[in-house]
C-alpha positions as CSV (number, residue, x, y, z in Angstrom):
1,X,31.1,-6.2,8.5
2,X,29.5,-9.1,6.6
3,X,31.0,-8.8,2.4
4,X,29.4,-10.5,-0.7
5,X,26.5,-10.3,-2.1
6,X,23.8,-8.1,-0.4
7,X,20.8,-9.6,-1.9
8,X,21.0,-12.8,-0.2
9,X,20.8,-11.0,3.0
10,X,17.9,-11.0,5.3
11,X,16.1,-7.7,6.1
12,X,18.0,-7.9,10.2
13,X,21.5,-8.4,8.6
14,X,21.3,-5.4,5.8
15,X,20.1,-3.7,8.9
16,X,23.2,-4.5,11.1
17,X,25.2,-3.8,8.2
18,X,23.8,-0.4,7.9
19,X,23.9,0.2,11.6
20,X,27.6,-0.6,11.2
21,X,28.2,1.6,9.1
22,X,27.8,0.1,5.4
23,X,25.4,2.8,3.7
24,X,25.1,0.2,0.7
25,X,23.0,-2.1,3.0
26,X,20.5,0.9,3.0
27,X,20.3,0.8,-1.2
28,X,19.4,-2.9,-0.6
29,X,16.4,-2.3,1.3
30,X,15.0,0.4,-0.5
31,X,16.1,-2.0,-3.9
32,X,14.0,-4.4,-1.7
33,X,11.0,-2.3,-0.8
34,X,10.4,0.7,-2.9
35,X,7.5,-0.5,-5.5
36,X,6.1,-2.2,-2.3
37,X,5.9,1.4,-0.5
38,X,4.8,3.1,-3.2
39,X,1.6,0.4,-3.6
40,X,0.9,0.8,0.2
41,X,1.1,4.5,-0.3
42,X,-1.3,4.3,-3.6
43,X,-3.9,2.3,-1.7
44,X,-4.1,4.7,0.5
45,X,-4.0,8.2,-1.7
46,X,-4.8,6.9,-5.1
47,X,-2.6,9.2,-7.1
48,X,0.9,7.8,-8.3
49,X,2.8,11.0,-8.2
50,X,2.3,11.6,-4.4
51,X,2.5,8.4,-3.6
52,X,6.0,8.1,-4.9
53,X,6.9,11.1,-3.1
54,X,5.3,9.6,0.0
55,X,7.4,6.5,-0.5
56,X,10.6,8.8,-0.4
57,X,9.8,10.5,2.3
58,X,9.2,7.7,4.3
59,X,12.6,6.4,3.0
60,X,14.2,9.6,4.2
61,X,12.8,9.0,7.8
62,X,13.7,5.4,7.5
63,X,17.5,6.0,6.8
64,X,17.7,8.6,9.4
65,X,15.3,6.6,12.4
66,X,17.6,3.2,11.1
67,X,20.5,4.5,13.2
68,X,18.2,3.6,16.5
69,X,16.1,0.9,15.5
70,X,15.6,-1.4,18.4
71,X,14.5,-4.3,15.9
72,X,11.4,-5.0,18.4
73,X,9.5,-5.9,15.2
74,X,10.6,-7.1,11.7
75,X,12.0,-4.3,10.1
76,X,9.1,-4.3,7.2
77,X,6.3,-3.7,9.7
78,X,8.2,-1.0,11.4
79,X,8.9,0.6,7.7
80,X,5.3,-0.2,6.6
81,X,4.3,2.0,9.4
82,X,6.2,4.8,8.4
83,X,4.5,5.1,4.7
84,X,1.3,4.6,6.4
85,X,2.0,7.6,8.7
86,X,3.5,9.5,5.9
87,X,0.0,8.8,3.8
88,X,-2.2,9.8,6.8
89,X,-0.3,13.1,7.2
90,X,-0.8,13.5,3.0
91,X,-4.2,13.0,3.5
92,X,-4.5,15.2,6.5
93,X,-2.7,18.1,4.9
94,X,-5.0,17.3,1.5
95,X,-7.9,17.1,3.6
96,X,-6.9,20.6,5.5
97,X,-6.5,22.2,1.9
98,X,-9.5,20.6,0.8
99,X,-8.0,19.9,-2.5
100,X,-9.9,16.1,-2.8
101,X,-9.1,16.1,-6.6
102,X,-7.4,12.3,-6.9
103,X,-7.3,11.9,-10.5
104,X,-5.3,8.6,-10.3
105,X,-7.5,5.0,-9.8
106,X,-7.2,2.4,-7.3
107,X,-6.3,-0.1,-10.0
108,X,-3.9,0.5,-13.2
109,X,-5.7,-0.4,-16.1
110,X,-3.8,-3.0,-18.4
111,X,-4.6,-3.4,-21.6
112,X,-3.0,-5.1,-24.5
113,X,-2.2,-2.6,-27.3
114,X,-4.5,-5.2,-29.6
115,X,-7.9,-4.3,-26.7
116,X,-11.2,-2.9,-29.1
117,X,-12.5,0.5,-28.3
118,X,-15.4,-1.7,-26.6
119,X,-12.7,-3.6,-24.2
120,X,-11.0,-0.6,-23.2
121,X,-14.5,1.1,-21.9
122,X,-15.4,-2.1,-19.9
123,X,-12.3,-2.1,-18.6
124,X,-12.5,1.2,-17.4
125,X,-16.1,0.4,-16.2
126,X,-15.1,-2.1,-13.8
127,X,-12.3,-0.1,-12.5
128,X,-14.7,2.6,-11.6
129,X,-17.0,0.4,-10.1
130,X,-14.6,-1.4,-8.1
131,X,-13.0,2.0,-6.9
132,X,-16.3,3.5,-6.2
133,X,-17.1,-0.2,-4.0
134,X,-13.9,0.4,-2.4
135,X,-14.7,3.7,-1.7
136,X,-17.5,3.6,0.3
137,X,-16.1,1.1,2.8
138,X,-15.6,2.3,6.3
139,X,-11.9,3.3,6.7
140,X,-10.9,0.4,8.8
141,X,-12.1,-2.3,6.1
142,X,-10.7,-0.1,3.2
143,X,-7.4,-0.4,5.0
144,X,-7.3,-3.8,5.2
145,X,-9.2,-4.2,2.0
146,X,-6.6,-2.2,-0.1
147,X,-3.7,-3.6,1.9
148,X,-4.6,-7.5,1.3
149,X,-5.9,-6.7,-2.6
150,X,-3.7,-4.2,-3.8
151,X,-0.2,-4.7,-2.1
152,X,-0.4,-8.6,-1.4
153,X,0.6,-8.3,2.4
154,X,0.1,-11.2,4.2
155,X,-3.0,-10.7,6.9
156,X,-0.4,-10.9,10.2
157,X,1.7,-8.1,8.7
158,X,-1.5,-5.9,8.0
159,X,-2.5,-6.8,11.9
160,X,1.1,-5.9,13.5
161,X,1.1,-2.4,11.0
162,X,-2.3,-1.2,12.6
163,X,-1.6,-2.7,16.0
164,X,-4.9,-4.9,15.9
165,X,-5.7,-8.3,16.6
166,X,-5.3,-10.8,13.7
167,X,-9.2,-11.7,14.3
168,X,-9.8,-7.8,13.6
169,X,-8.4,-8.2,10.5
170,X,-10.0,-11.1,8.9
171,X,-12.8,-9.7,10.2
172,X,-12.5,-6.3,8.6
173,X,-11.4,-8.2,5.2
174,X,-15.0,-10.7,5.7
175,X,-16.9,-7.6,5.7
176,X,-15.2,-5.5,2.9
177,X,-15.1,-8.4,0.7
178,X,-18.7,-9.1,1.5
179,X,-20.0,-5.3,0.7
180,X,-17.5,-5.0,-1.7
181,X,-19.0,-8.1,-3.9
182,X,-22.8,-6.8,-3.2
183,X,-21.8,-3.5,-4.3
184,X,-20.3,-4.8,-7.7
185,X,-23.3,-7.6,-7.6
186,X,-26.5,-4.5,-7.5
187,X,-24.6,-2.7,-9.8
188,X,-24.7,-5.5,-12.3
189,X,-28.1,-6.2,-11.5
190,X,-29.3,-2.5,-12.0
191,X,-27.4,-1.7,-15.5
192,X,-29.5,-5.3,-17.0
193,X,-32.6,-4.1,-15.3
């Protein structure tokens, strides 16, 4: 076993660690990846709460499926997967239950605490626009969409955690960035009209 300072350590040795036996190299990588998980979750459920629970959930799994982790792929991707099963199987059992009352947005609103009235409401207007844009993309450019947009993953990771091409991505980004803009674009055009 490797001693010092964990969070120097690459995501492969904090896995050797753990498979070695050093639980602590396990608090490192959810350290390392929890607020990550719970964004991939949230662009995929929109509501905070069950997106944190997703998040531990998949953690759960993780610790328990790290034991016999081949390392065939970096150990992000493979974990990446995992919340992205975990969300599909929230949205299945949400979708069985047909309880479709996500009260949470796609993006957090920021505001200072010195924002108008008048801020706050456009604000709010554009995040339901842009959610509503979002929306209405087919679920293979929403993916990617929300993935690139929301959680900042780098286009090859996005390709190797839905097991597509890297062209199928940047193609699926084009197009929901394209329809995404025209949305947000006739919607403009229609409230001056």
């Amino acid at each position: 076993m490797i001693s010092g300072n964990f969070e120097t350590y690459s995501d492969e040795e904090l896995v050797l660690e753990f498979q070695g036996g050093n639980e602590k190299a396990f608090d490192f990588l959810v350290k390392r990846y929890q607020e990550r998980a719970i964004r991939l979750a949230f662009s995929m459920i929109r509501n905070w709460e069950t997106a944190k629970e997703i998040s531990q959930n998949a953690f759960v799994k993780t610790y328990f499926g790290l034991k016999n982790f081949k390392r065939e792929s970096k150990f992000g991707t493979w974990f990446y997967r995992i919340v992205s099963n975990q969300a599909h199987d929230e949205i299945r059992k949400l979708a069985r239950a047909k309880d479709d009352t996500r009260s949470d947005s796609v993006l957090e609103t920021r505001m200072s605490p010195e924002a108008s009235p008048a801020q706050v409401m456009a604000m709010e207007e554009e995040r339901r626009r842009l959610e509503a844009a979002v929306a209405s993309l087919p679920e293979n450019e929403q993916k990617v969409f929300s993935m690139r947009y929301f959680n900042d993953m780098p286009l090859q990771e996005i390709a190797d955690l839905l097991g597509v091409a890297l062209g199928t991505v940047k193609a699926h980004l084009f197009h929901a960035t394209q329809k995404v803009k025209h949305a947000l674009t006739k919607k403009e055009v229609s409230r001056h009209e």
